[in-house]
C-alpha positions as CSV (number, residue, x, y, z in Angstrom):
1,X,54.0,6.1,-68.6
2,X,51.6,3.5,-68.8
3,X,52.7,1.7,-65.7
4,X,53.2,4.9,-63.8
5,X,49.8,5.6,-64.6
6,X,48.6,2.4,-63.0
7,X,50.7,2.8,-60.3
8,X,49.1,6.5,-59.3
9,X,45.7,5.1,-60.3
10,X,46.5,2.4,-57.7
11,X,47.6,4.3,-55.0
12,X,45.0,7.1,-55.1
13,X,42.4,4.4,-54.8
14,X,44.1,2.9,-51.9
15,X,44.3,6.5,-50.1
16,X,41.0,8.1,-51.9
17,X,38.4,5.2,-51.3
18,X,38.6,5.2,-47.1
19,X,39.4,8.7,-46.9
20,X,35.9,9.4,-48.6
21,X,34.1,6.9,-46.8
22,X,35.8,8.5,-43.7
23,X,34.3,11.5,-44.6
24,X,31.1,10.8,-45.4
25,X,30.5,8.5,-42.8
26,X,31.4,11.7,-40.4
27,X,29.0,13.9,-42.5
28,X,26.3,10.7,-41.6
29,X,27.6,11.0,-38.2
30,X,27.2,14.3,-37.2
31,X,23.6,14.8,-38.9
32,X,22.3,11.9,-36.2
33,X,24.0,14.2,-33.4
34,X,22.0,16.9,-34.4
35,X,19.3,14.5,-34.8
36,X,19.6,13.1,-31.2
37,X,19.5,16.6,-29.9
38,X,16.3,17.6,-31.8
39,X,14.5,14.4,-30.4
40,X,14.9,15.1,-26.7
41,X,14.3,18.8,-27.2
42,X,11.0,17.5,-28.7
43,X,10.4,15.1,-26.2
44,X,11.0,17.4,-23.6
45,X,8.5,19.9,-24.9
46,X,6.0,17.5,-26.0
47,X,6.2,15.8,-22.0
48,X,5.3,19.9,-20.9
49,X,2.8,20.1,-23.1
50,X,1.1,17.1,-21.8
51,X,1.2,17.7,-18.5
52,X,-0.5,21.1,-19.3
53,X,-3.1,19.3,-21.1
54,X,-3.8,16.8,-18.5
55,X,-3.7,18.9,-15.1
56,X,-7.3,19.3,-13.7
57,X,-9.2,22.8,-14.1
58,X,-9.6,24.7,-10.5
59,X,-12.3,25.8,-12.4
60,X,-15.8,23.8,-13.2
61,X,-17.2,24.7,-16.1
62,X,-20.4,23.0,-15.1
63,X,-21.3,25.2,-11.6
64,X,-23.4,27.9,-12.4
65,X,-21.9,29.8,-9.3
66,X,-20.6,33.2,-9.3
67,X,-20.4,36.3,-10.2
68,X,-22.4,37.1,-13.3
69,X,-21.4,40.5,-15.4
70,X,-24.2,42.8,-16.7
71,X,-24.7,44.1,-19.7
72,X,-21.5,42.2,-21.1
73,X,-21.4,42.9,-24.6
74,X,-17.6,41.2,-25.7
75,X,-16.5,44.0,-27.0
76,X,-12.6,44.6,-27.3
77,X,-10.9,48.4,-27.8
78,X,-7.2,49.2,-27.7
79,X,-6.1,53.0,-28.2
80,X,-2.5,54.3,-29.0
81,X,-0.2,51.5,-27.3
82,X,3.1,52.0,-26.9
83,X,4.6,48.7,-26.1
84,X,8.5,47.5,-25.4
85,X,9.9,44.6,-23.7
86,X,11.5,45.4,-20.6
87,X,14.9,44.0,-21.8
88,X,15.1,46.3,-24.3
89,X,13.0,49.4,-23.9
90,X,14.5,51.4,-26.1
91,X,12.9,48.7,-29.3
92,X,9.5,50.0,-29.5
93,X,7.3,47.2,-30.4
94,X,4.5,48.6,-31.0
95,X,4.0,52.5,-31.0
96,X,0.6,54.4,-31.3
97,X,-1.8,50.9,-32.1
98,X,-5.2,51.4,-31.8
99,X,-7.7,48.2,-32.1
100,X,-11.3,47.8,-32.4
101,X,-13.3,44.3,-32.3
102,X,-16.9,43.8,-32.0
């Protein structure tokens, strides 16, 4: 039994060694797909983002020019909304919300 043993021992390590580093080295694998994919979803968003942040204001903050409101007090009320998204209007978002800031 002894030399049967040896012989088993023998050729599960010739079978089990590369079929884990097979494995593993898939598992490795597909982890930098996902990673890949992550990256240029990031980069994609984070090119938007800058572009946003860098385009030039039609507005100039500095021209006092315009329209000014009287008696402008900042206040903010909401009463009873009802609110659902047009794709699915029968999923009440939100339904009676009333807000007051100020």
């Amino acid at each position: 039994t002894g030399c049967a043993d040896a012989q088993i021992y023998e050729l599960l390590e010739k079978f089990l060694i590369p079929v884990m580093v097979i494995f593993f080295m898939s598992i490795g694998m597909g982890a930098v797909g996902v990673i890949v994919t992550d990256s240029q979803n990031a980069l994609s968003a984070a090119r938007l983002l800058f572009a946003l942040l860098s385009r030039r204001s039609r507005i100039d903050p500095t021209d006092n020019k315009g329209t000014r409101l009287r008696g402008l007090r900042g206040d903010i009320s909401v009463q009873n909304v009802i609110f659902a998204y047009p794709a699915a209007p029968d999923h009440i978002i939100c339904n009676g919300y009333s807000l007051e800031i100020g």
